[in-house]
N, C-alpha and C positions, 0 to 999 in steps of 0.2 A: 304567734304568727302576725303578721301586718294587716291590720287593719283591710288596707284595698286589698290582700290576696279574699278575704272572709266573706267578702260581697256577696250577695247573690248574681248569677248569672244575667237576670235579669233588671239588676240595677245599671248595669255597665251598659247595657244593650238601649235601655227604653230612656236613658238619662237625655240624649241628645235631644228627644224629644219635649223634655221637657225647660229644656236649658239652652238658650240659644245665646252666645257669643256677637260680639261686636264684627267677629270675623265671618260670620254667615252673612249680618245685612252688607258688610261690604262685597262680599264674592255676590252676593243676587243682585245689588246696585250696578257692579259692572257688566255681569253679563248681559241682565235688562236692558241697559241700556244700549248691551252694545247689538242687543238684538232687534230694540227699536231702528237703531242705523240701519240694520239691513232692510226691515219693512218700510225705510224712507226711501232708501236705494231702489226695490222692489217695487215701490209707489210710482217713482222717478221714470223707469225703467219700462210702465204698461202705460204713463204718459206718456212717454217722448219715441217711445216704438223700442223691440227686441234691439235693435241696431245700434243702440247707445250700450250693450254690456257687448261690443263687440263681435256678434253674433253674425259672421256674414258670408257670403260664397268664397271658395267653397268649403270652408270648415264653418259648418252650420251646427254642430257638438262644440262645447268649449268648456268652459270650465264647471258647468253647471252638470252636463251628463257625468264629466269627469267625478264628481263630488257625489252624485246618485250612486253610481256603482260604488265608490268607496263608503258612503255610509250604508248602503247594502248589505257589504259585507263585514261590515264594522257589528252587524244585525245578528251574525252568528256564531258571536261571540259565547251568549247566555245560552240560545236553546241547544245547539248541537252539545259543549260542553255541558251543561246542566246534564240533558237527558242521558245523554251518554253514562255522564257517573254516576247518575241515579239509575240508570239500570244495570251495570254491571255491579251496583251497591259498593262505591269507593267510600269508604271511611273519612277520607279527607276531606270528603268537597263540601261538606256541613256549612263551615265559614262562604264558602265562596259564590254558594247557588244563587243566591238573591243580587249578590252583586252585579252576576252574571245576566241574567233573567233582564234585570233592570235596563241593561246595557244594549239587550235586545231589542224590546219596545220603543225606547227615547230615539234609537237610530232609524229604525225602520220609520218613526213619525219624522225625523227630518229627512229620511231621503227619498221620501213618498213626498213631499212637496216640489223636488226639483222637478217633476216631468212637470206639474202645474206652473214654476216658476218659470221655466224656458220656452213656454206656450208665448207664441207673440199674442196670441188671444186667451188671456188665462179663466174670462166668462165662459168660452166653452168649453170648459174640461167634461164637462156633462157628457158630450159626446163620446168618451171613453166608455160612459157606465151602458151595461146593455139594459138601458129601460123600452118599455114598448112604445111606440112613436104611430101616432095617425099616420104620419107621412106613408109609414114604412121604410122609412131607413135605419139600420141598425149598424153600430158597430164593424169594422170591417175584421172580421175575426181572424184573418189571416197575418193582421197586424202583429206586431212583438207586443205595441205599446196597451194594445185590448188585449194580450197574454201580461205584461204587466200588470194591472189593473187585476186584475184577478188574482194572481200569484202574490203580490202586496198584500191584497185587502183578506187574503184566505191566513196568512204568516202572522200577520201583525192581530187579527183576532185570535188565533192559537198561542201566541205569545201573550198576550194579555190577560188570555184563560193558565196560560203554566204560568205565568207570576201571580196572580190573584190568588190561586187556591192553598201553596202554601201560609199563604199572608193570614190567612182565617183565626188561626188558632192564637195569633200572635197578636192580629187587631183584639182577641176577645182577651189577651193577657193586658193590653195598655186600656182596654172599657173598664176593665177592675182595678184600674189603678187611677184612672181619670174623673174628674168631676166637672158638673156644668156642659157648656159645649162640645168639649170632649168626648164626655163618656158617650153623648149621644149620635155624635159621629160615627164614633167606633164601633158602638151598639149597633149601627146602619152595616156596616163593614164588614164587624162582627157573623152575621148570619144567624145570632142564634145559637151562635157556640157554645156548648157546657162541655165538653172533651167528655163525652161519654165514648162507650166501645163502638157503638153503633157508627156517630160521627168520625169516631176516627177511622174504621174500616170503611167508612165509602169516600172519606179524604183519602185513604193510601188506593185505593182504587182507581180514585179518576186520576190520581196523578200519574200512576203507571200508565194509564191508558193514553193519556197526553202527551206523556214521555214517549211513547214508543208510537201517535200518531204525530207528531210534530218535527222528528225527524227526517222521515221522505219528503214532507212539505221545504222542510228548510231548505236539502237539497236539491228542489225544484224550483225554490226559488231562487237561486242566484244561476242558475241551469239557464230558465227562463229571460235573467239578464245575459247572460252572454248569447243567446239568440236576438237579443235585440243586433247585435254585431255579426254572429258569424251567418246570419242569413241574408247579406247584404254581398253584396259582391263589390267589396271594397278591397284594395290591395293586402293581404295578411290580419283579414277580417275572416274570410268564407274558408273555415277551418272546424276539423270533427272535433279536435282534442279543447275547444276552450268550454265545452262547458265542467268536464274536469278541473280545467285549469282553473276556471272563475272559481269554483267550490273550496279546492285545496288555500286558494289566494284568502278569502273570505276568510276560512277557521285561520287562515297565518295572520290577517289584521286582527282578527277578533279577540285569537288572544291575549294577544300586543294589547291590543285597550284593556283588556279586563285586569291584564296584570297592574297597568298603569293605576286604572280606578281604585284595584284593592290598594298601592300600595299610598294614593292622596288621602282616602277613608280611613286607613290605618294609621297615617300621624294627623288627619284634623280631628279625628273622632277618640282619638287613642283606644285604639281598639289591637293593641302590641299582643296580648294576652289571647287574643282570637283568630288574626291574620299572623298566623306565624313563619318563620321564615323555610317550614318543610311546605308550604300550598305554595309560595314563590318557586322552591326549588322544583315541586314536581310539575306546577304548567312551563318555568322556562324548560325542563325534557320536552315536553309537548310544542312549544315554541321551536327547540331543536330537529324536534321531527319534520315540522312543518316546512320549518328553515330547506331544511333538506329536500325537499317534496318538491317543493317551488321551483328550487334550484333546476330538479330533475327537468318539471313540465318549460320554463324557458327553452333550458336547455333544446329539449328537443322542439320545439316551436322554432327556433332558430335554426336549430340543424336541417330540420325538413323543406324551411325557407331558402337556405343557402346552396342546399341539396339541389333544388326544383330550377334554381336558377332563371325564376322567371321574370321579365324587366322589369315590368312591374312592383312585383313585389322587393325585388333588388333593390329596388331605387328609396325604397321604405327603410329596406334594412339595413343599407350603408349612410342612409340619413340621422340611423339612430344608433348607427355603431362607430361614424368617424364625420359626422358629418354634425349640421347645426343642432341635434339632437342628442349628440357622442355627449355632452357631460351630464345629462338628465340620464342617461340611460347606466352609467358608469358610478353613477351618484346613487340610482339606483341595486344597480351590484350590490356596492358599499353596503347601502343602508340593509339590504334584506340577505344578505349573504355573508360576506366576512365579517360585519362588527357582530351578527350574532352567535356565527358559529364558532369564532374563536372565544366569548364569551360565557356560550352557555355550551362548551364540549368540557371545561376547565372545571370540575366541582367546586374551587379554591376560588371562581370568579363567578361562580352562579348564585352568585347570593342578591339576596334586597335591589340594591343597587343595580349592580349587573344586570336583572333581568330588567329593570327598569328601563336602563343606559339601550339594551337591546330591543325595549320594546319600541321606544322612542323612534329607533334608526328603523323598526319594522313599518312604523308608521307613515313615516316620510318615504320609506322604500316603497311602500306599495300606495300609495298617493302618486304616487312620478307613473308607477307602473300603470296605474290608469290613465296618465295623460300621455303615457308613450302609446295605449294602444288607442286612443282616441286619434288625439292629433295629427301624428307625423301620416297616418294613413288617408285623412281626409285631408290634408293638406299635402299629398303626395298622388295623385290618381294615377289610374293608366294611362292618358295620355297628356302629356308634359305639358299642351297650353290650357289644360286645368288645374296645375299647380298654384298654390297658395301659401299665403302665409294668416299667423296668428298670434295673437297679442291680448292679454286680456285688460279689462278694462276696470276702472275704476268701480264701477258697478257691481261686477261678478266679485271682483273681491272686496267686498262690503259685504257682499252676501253671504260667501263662503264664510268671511270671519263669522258673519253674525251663528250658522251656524254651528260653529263649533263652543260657541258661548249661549247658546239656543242648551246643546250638549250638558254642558256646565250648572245652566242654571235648573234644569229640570234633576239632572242628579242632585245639586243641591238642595231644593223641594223636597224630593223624592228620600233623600236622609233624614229632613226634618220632619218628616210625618209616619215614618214606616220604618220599624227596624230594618237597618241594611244588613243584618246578621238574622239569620231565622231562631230565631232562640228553641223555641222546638224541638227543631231536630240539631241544636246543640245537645238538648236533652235525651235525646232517641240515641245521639252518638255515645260508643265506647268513650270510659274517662280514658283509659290508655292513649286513646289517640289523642288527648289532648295533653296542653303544657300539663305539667304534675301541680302546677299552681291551682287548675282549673278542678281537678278531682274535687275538694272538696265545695266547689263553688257547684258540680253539676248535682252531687247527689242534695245540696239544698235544694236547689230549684228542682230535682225531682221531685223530694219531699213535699216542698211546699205546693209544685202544681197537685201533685195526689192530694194533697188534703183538700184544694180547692174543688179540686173534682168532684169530691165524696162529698163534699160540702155542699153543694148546688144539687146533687143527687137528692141527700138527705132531706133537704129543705124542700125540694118538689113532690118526694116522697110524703110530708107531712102534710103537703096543703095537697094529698090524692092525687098531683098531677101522674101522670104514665114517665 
């Protein structure tokens, strides 16, 4: 047999860490950099006032709320999927949980900076937090943006708790294989881990417990964001169905990222043997379903608008169905409706690629779909001499780029210090479900983690420890 099929599991997995390419410091060179731009942009921006990123009556949202709600939902990617196929116990999602998880955290931190970034006064963000004040004034709790703030800061610690605690047993396999700095990092990381019975039964505990508390949270947060909107009585704003909508919207980008992440991790990492082309083919089904979903809730958003026939809102909806709005909105279509559903209904086109090609156009589809429901409504009011226009500005997109290279460079970190594959629960998984390459690579690393185990047992048992 070949050489690399004989490997241990955990060679493949823990190598990146150890072995860094000329292609890493180039990918963290550029995004660095390009994220410095945006906190010179950013700088520029609390010098010279809000007004210079375009920011003006009466579209006082621009591209910055636009890029909140899409990294929001860019947010529920890892924890809804994660938990989900952790608790109905899917076999396949072994490769893809960490990916996921990962994808959670990194977004919910850049899009918790926008509501700080669009502050024409970003010193007083303070005034969100309900701390206690001499004054007596608190928070106006009736606010979205004080439901924000809480709904954030509750998602993004529960997400940081479901990715850590997988991580445990994984940081205390690279402490035994590191030396120096390393090992005592990881040692820190580690917790203490000896993968006794004990540990592992209050590890599969709390994660069940987080699994199955972190999904209501999830869906309450992007719930939360679309109250930012539909408690405004803005034209095709003040509507019951968007917090559905925002939810279902959320898991259609989220996927679309994750699929994208696993498949850049699978040819820089070559990780071919682990992300195999049955985890693309069963999230693009799940991208399809979505597909579908979306379709549905527009749909009727539209229907009900056109139905109600009210001027207002009319004036919204013909702006963004044949008017200076018609090719964003149409491009929109495109991107979230027909390049996926003819792509991923086709088994013969659902493959690598394909789901890629389709996550892509999900991307750019529901990015438009933020800014159609932003824009054209606050640059369209009820009454005509509050009509506006918008234009973004050199600023906002310095900062948007920066980030999505902010995005970039933190997965990339994030690869190089932390297996992106849980090796673990490679090992917990049936060989069946893996390539036939991989059977004999998991019962090594069964092997070998049991002997470690017994081994640290052994050795504590001798020096009396318990």
């Amino acid at each position: 047999m070949n050489r690399t099929l004989t490997k241990p599991i955990a060679d493949d997995l823990v190598r990146p860490l150890f072995q860094t390419s000329v292609w890493f410091y180039a990918i963290v060179f550029a995004a660095a950099t390009v994220v410095a731009c945006g906190g010179a942009a950013w700088g520029y921006q609390v010098w010279n006032g809000i007004g210079s990123a375009g920011i003006r009556w009466p579209v006082f949202w621009g591209f910055y709320l636009v890029n909140f709600v899409f990294w929001i939902g860019i947010s529920h990617a890892g924890t809804l999927i994660s938990a989900i196929l952790r608790l109905v116990n899917a076999g396949w999602r072994r490769p893809v949980t960490r990916c996921a998880e990962a994808i959670t955290v990194f977004a919910l931190m850049i899009g918790a900076m926008f509501p700080i970034i669009h502050l024409g006064r970003p010193w007083l963000a303070f005034w969100l937090f309900p701390y206690p004040s001499a004054r007596e004034i608190w928070p106006n709790f009736r606010s979205p943006l004080a439901w924000d703030f809480f709904a954030i800061n509750t998602y993004l610690t529960g997400s940081v708790l479901f990715l850590f605690l997988p991580m445990i047993p994984d940081f205390a396999l690279v402490r035994d294989r590191s030396t120096g700095w390393r090992r005592t990092l990881y040692g820190l990381l580690a917790f203490g881990w000896r993968g006794t019975t004990r540990q592992w039964n209050r590890l599969e505990s709390a994660m069940q417990i987080m699994a199955v508390a972190i999904l209501p949270v999830a869906v309450s947060v992007h719930t939360i964001v679309s109250f930012d909107f539909s408690m405004a009585a803005v034209p095709m704003w003040h509507s019951t169905i968007f917090g559905p909508y925002f939810v279902a919207g959320a898991i259609f980008s989220g996927i679309a990222a994750l699929i994208i992440a696993m498949a850049v991790l699978r040819k820089t990492l070559g990780l071919e043997k682990y992300l195999l082309p049955l985890h693309f083919d069963n999230l693009g089904k799940l991208l399809l379903l979505m597909c579908i979903l979306w379709a549905y809730f527009v749909f009727a958003e539209r229907l009900t608008v056109w139905y109600g026939n009210e001027p207002s809102e009319m004036a919204v909806f013909w702006a963004s169905q044949r008017g200076r709005f018609a090719p964003f909105y149409w491009t929109m279509v495109i991107c979230n409706f027909v390049i996926p559903f003819v792509i991923l209904t086709n088994y013969k086109t659902r493959t690598i690629l394909g789901c890629v090609i389709a996550s892509f156009g999900v991307l750019i589809g529901m990015w438009l779909e933020r800014f159609l429901i932003i824009v054209p409504s606050l640059a369209t009011k009820q009454l005509p001499y509050s009509w506006g226009s918008y234009a973004p500005q050199p600023v906002e997109l310095t900062i948007m780029a920066a980030t999505f290279a902010g995005m970039i460079l933190l997965y990339a970190l994030f690869s190089k210090f932390v297996p992106i594959i849980a090796i673990w629960e490679l090992k917990a998984g049936l060989p069946s479900r893996l390539d036939p390459a991989l059977q004999v690579e998991t019962s090594l690393l069964s092997t070998r983690l049991d002997t470690e185990a017994f081994s640290s047992e052994a050795e504590r048992a001798d020096r009396g420890q318990p």
